[in-house]
N, C-alpha and C positions, 0 to 999 in steps of 0.2 A: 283790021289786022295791024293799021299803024299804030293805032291806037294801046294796043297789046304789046306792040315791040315796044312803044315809047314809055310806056308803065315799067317791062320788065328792065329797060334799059335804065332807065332812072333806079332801080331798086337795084341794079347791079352796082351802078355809080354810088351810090351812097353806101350801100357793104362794102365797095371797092375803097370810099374814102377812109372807112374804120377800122379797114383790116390792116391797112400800112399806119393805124397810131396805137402805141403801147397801152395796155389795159396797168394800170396803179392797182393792186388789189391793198384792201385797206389790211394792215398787218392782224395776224389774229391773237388778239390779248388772251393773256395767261389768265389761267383760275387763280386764285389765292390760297398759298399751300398754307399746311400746318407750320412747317420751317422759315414762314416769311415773317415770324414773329420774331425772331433772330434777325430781321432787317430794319427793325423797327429801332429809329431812332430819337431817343427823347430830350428835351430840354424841358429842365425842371428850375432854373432859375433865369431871367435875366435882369441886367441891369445897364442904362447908361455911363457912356464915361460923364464924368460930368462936362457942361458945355455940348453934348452931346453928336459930337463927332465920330462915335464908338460905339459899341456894345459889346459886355461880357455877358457870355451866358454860360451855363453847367450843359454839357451835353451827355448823356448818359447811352452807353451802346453795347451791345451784346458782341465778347468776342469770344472766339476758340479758346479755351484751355491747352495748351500747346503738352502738357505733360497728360495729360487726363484723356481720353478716346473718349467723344462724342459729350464732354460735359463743356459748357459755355459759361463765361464770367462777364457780370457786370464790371462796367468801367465809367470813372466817371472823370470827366475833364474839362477845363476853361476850354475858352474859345474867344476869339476876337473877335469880332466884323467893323472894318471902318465902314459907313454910310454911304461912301461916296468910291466904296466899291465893295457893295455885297456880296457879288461872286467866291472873292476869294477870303474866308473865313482864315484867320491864322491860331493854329493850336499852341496853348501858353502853358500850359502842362502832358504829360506822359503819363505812365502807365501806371504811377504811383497813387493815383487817384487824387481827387480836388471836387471840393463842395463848398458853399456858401461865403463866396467872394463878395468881398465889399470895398468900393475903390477911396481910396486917398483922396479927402479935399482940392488936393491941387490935380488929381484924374494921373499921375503918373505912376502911381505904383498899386497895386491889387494886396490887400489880406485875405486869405482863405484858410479851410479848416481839410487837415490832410492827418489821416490816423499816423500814429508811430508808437509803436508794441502795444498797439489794441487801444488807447486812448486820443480824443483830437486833441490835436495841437495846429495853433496859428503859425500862417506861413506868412513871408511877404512875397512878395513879386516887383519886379522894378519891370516898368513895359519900355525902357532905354536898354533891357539887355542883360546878361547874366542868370544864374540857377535862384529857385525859390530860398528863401534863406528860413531855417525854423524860428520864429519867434519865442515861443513860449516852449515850458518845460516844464508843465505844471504836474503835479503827483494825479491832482484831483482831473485833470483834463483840460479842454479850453476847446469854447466852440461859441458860435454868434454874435464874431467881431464887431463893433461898432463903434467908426473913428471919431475922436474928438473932433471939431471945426478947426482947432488948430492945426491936426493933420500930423503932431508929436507924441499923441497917444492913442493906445486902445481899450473897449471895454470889452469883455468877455464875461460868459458865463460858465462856471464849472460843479460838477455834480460831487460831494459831499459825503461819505461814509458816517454816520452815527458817532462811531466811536473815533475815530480821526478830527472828527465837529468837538466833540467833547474834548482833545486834545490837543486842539491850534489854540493856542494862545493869542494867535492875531483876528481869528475868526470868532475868538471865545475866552474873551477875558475874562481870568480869573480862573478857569477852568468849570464855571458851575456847571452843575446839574440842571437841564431843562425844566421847565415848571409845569408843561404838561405829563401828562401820569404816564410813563412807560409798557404798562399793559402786563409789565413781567407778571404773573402771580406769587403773591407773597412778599414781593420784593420792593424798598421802594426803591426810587430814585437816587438818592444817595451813593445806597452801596451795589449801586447796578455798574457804575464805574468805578472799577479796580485801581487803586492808588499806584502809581509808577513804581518799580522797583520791585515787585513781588515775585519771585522767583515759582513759575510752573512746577508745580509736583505734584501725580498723582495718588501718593502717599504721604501727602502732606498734610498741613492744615487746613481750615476751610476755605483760607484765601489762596493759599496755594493750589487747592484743587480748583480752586473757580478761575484762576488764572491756565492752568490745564486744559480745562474744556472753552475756554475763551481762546486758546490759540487753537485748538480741533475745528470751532468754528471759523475764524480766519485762515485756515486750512483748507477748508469748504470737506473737514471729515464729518459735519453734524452742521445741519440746517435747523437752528432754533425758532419757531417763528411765535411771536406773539401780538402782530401786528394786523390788521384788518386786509391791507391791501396786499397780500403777499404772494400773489401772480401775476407773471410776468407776459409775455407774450410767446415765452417756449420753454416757460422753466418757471420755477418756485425759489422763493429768497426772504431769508428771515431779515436781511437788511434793510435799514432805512437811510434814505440817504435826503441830503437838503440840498438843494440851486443857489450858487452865492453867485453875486458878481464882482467884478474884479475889473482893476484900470492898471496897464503897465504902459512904460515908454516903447515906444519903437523902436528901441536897440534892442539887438540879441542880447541875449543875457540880461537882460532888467529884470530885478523883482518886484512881480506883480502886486498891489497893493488892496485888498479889500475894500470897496465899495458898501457892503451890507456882512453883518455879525450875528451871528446867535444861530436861534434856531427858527430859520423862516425859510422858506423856497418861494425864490426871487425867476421869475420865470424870464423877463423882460427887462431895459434898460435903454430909452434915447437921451442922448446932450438936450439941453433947452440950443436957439443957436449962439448966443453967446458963450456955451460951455460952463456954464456958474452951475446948472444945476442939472439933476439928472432925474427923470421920471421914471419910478420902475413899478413895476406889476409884480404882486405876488403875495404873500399873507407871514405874517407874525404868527407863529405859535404859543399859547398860555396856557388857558384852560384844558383845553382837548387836542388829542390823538394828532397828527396833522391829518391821519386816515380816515379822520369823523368831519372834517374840515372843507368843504367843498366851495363854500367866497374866494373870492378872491377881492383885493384893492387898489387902491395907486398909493406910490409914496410918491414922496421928494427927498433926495439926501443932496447937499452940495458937493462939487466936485472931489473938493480937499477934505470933507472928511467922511464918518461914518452913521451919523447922526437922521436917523429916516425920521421924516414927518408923515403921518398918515391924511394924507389930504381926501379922498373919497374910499368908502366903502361904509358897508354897514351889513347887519345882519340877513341871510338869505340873501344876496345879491351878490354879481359875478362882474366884474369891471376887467376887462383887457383890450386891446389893439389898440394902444395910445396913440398918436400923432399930432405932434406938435407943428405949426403954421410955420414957414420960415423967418416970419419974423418975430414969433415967439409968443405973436399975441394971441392964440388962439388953441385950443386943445379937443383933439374929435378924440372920443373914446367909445367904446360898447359898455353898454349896461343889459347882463340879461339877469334868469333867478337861477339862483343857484341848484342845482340837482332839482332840474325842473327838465319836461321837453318844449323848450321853446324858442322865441327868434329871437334875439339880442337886438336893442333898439340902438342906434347913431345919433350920438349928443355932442355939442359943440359947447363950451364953456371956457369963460378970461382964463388966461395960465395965473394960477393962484387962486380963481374964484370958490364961490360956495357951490355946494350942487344945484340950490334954487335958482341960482343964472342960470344954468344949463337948458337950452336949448335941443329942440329935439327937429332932425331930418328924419320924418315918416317912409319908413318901403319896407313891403311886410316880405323880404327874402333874407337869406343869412346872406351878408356882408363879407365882404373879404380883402386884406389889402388895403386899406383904405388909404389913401394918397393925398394931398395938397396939391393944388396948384401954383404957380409962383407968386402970382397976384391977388392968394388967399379969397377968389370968389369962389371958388368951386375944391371938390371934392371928389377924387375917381375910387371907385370899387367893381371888384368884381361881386356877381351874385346868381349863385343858381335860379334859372327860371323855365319854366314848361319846357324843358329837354334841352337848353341851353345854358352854355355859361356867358352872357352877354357881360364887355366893360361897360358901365354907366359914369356919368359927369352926374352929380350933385349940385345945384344951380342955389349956392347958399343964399341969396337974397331972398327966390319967389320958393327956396324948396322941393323945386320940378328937379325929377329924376328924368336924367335921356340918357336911350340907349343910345351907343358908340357904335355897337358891332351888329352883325347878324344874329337875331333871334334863335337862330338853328345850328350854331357855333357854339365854340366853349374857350373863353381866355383863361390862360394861366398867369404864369408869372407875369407885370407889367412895369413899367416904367415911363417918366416921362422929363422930359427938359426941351428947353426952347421952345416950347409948341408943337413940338414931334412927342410922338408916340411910339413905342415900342414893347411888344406883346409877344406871347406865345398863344399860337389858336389850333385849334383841332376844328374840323370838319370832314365832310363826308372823302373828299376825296384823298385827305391824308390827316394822320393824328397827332404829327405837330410840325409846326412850320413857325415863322418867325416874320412880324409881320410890322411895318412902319407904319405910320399917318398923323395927320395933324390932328391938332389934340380935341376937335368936333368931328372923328372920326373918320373924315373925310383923304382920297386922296389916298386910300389904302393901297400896300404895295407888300408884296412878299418877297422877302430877300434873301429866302435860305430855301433849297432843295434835299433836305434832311431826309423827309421820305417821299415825294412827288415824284424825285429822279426815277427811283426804282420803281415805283405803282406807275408810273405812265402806260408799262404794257400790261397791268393787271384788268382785270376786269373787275368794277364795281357794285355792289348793289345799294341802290338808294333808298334810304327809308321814307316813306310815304305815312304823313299822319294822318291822324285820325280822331276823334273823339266820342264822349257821348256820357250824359247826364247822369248818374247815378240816382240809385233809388232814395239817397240823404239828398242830394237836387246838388250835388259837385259835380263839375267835370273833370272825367276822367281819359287822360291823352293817352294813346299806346301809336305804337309803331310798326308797321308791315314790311319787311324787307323781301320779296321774292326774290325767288334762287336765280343763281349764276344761268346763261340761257333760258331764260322763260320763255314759255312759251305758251301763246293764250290760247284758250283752250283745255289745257290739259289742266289736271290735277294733282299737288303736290303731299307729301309729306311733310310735317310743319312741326318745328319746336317752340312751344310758350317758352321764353326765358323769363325769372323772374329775378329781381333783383332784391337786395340784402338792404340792411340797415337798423331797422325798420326804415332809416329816415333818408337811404339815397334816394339819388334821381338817375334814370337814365333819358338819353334823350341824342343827338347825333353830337352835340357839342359835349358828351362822356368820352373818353379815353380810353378807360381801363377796358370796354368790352370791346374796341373796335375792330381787333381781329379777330375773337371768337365769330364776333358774329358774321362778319363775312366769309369766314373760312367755311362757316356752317351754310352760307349761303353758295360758295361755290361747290360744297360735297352736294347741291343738289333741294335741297328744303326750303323750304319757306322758316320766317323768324319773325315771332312775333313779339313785345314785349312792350307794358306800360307801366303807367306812374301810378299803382294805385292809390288810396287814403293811407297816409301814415306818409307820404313821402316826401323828400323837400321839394324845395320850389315852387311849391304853388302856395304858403301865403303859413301862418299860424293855424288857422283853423282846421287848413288839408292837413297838417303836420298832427295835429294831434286828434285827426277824426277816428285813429286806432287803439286810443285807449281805451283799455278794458277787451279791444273785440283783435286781437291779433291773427283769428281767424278765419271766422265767416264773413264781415267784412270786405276785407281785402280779397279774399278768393274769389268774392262773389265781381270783384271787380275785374281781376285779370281774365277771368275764365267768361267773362263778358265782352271783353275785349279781345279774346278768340273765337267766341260765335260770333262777331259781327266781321273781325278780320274774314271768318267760313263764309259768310254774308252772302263777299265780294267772289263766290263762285270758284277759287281756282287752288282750297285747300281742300284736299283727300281726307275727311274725318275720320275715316277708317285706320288712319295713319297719324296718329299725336302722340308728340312724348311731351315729357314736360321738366325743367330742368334749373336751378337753382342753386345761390350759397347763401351760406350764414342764416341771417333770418328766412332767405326765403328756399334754404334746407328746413328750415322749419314747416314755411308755407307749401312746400310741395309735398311732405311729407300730409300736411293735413287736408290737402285737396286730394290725394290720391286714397286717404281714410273715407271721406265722404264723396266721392265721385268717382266713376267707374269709364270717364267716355278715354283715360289715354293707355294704350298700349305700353307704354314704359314712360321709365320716369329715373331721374336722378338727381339725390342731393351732394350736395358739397359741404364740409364744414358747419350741418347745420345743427340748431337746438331742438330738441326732441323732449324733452320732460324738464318745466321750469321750476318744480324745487328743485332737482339735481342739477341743472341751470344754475340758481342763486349762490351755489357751494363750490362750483369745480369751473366757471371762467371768471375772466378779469373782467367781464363784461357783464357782471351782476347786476348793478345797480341798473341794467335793463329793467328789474323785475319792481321793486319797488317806485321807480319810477314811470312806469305804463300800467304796473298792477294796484299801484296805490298801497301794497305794506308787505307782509313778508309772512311766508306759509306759516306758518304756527299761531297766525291769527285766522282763526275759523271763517270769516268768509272771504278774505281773499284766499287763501287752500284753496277755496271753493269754485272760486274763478282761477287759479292755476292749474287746477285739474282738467276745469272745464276745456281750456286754450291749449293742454297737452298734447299732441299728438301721438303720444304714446300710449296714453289709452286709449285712442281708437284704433289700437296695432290689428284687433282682430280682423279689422274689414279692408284691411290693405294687402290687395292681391295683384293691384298692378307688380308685372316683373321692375325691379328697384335693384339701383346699383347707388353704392352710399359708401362716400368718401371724407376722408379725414387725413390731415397734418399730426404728426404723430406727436408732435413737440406744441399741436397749438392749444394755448391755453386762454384763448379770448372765448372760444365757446366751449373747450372742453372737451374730449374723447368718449368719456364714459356713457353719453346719452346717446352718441351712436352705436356705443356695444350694445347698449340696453336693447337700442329700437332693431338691429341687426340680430341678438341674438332670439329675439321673440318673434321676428317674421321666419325666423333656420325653426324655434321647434314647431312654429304652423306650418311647416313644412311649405314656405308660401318661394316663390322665385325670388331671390334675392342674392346680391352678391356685396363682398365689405371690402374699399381697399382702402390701406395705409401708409401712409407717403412717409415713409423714416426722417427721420429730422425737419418736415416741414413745419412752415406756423401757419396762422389762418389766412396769411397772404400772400398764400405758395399759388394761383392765378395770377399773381398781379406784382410780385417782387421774388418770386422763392427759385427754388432752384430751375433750370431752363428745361433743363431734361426733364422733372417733374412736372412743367407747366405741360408740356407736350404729352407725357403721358398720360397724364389727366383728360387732357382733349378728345387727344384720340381715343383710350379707354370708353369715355361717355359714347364717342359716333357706335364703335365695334359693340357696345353693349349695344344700343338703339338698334344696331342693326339687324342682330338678331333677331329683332322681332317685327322690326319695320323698313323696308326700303326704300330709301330717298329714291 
């Protein structure tokens, strides 16, 4: 019996000790709504001050429309952060907007690019105090300030009208006539531009009438076009226009002074660091179209005048991202091939040398950014790789590439001075944030709560990889996210995402998807998605393993990397949609032509028949360059037929919801009416919606309210046939 009191009396004591202490219940995190994409905030440039006590960076944020019910506006704005207090960020612009700040030699004053009546113009910024002051006042624009080392001038680049190019005297002495062939028919060159003075009449002579219909066009009452590239990303435009650069003083009101003449599109512009001489990127015009013209080169012009020397370039070959060493002895450039699909290689060559010096840093990823160190051994870049955007150092003596960051991250914008580092990174737990370290990566520290503040009470889901060999012997990565509450055991509803390009990457260090896909993971689903053949990051060879096969292929690879995600026991096969933009509106459209295992399906923006393809987006030269030539030569037709998914409409019976930007002209409208209006007379399920004034990066930039109902449209359509 004692024995029994003494047992119960101790269990009483111990419940007794637990009941007098407070139970902590761990707070319960939020799903992730559709409207949290509105809390998303990004930074899309940073930079040090110099000396590196500072940082500017562009913040980009979604705010209310105060006049407008339920429509939200991008905004974009500087930002401070001194180092040595990251907490408190100090805002150096308002609501007028601010993009692409570059700071003053001596770090005390900021340039940036701030629109006024629809074109940029250069601002200054003094960080002792006072409003932004306009620098420039240019007709043509001005944007991608970049200061002298003297820190008394700026260069700029501005965009160029055809007939305005033909009419600057300082741009185009003497006034001539370009030497390449205008394209007009019938007409040459010469009398394509109208001698000053001719008085407009539509009853008049032939010069007067051509002066008539030449101001209808400047009018925008008639769209003449006779030029190759002549869509735009939401619109059509018989215009051509050329990229000059331009150097002006630092005072308001200085006239800016022409850098580059004629007829060329100058894309680029750094000082050497002495300031004598200026490297720019871009191509001369002579022979052909600048629209038949796909090279690009380097020059060199000196400060003080206008006189370019063509130092690299040559036929088929594309040279950009110059960066010069700081002490001038040194020049890293890319060289890839022109209208080709491939990875541009990193080359180091003497400032003046021939190309045969040049030097090659091997790493088979595309490059980005590419940077100098102070003490000219090393090189930093960013570079997509296996689902990551890692920064790498360039070790120029042995040539060794080391990553900096996490493999499973994604840097953006970077900067570096003193031996500190400063980046923008995305990872799983937030999509960007702002991050220090010494310049061997090490010592990482994140100094900005942009969107971690807010996500602390959201719930996550984490992407789990995966891989597995392909039947060519590549591998092929994908990704498993289960849904918000899992629960093992049970079994889910699941959507393949697949991604565009042909040549992105997704991977957790990608940005642009990371709310869809959590959002979809908190309504309940499983989310699967991989990098098939065709996509970046994994090397040249993955890049162009989709030539010729844009469809069998790659399908075979995603829809592989859903039966093995099914594998792992806890997806509902009974339950798949499968869902997609751009290119892989195309890929879903043709896996649901030849495959019958998903209950719904939806594309976005994508291409559906590649001759109608090669005619009606800006994104043509897809075709010639994955299909090797252009329909009207009998056996590629032969393989653009084959790769259509519009001729296999008859066997697409999954219910299909198929969306399009009404304005987007990178893939074009019309091959979604095609493939929409031929699944309405099979009388097959299908639904078509049109987003009025979108472009094809109404996902990812377009209107707010559009992005959202796209989203949600996709889930309400799924749902009806499947429940998460």
């Amino acid at each position: 019996m004692s024995k029994i009191f003494s047992c119960c009396h101790l269990l009483f004591l111990v419940v007794g000790i637990f009941s007098f202490e407070p139970i902590s219940a761990q707070p319960v995190k939020q799903k992730i709504k559709v409207t949290d994409m509105l809390n998303i905030r990004q930074v899309t440039q940073v930079a040090f001050q110099p000396g590196g006590a500072a940082a500017v960076y562009v913040l980009n944020s979604i705010e209310p429309d105060k006049e407008k019910k339920e429509e939200y506006n991008y905004l974009n704005r500087l930002a401070l952060v001194q180092l040595s207090q990251p907490g408190n960020p100090r805002m150096l612009t308002g609501k007028e907007g601010a993009s692409q700040p570059a700071w003053s030699p001596d770090g005390q004053q900021l340039a940036f690019v701030r629109a006024v009546d629809g074109k940029p113009q250069i601002f200054l910024l003094r960080l002792d105090g006072g409003e932004a002051v306009q620098l420039t006042q240019s007709r043509y624009g001005a944007a991608n300030p970049v200061w002298h080392p003297n820190g008394q001038q700026l260069l700029f680049t501005a965009q160029v009208p055809l007939l305005d190019l033909f009419a600057d005297e300082e741009l185009n002495p003497g006034k001539k006539a370009p030497l390449f062939p205008l394209e007009k028919p019938g007409v040459d060159n010469e009398s394509f531009f109208l001698p000053s003075g001719i008085k407009a009449d539509p009853d008049g002579d032939k010069a007067a009438v051509q002066a008539w219909l030449q101001n209808n066009q400047k009018d925008k009452k008639a769209k003449v076009i006779n030029h190759l590239n002549f869509q735009e990303e939401t619109g059509t435009s018989g215009d051509i226009s050329f990229s000059h650069l331009f150097i002006t003083s630092v005072t308001p009101g200085a006239k800016p002074r022409p850098i580059t003449t004629g007829f060329g599109r100058f894309t680029s512009g750094t000082f050497t660091p002495d300031g004598k001489q200026i490297l720019i990127t871009g191509n001369v015009y002579t022979n052909l179209h600048p629209d038949r013209v796909q090279e690009s080169s380097i020059f060199i012009a000196d400060t003080g005048n206008t006189q370019l020397r063509k130092w690299l370039g040559e036929p088929g070959s594309s040279y950009n991202g110059v960066r010069i060493s700081p002490s001038g002895k040194w020049v890293a450039f890319q060289k890839g091939k022109a209208a080709a699909v491939d990875i541009p290689e990193l080359y180091l060559i003497p400032m003046n040398g021939r190309i045969s010096e040049a030097s090659l840093l091997p790493f088979d990823r595309n490059k980005g950014s590419v940077t100098w160190s102070q003490d000219e051994k090393s090189l930093f870049f960013t570079a997509q790789s296996n689902g990551g955007i890692p920064l790498y150092r360039a070790d120029i003596a042995s040539k060794k590439i080391i990553p900096l960051t996490a493999p499973d991250a994604g840097v953006g914008s970077f900067d570096l001075a003193n031996n500190r580092l400063v980046f923008v990174q995305t990872n799983v737990s937030s999509p960007f944030e702002i991050v220090i370290a010494d310049t061997d990566g090490k010592n990482q520290q994140t100094i900005s709560t942009l969107n971690s503040s807010w996500l602390s009470n959201r719930e996550i889901s984490i992407p789990e990889k995966r891989s597995f060999v392909n039947e060519e012997g590549m591998t092929v990565e994908y990704w498993i996210m289960k849904p918000a509450g899992f629960v093992p055991g049970e079994k889910y509803a699941t959507i393949l995402n697949i991604h565009g390009g042909p040549s992105a990457m997704w991977g957790p260090g990608e940005n642009s998807m990371w709310h869809e896909f959590q959002y979809y993971c908190s309504r309940g689903y499983v989310v699967v998605y991989a990098n098939p053949r065709g996509s970046g990051g994994y090397g040249e060879n993955f890049l162009r393993a989709n030539m010729n096969n844009w469809g069998v292929g790659p399908a075979k690879d995603v829809l592989t990397a859903l039966e093995k995600a099914a594998g792992e026991g806890y997806i509902d096969t009974s339950r798949l949609a499968v869902t997609g933009g751009s290119y892989a509106g195309y890929l879903v459209a043709w896996i649901i032509a030849h495959d019958q295992r998903f209950k719904v399906a939806c594309s976005q923006r994508g291409v559906y028949e590649l001759t109608t393809f090669m005619g009606e987006g800006n994104a043509w030269r897809l075709v010639p360059n994955y299909f090797g030539g252009y329909p009207w030569q009998p056996e590629v037709k032969k393989v653009l037929d084959r790769e259509s998914p519009l001729n296999y409409v008859e066997n697409i019976r999954t219910p299909y919801i198929i969306f399009h930007g009404e304005n987007d002209l990178r893939t074009g409208v019309i091959q979604s009416e095609m493939i929409y209006r031929s699944l309405k007379i099979l009388g097959r399920p299908v639904e078509y919606v049109r987003h009025p004034g979108a472009s094809h990066e109404i996902t990812r930039s377009g209107n707010n309210r559009q992005r959202m109902d796209q989203m949600l449209r996709t889930l309400e359509f799924f749902e009806r046939y499947i429940k998460p």
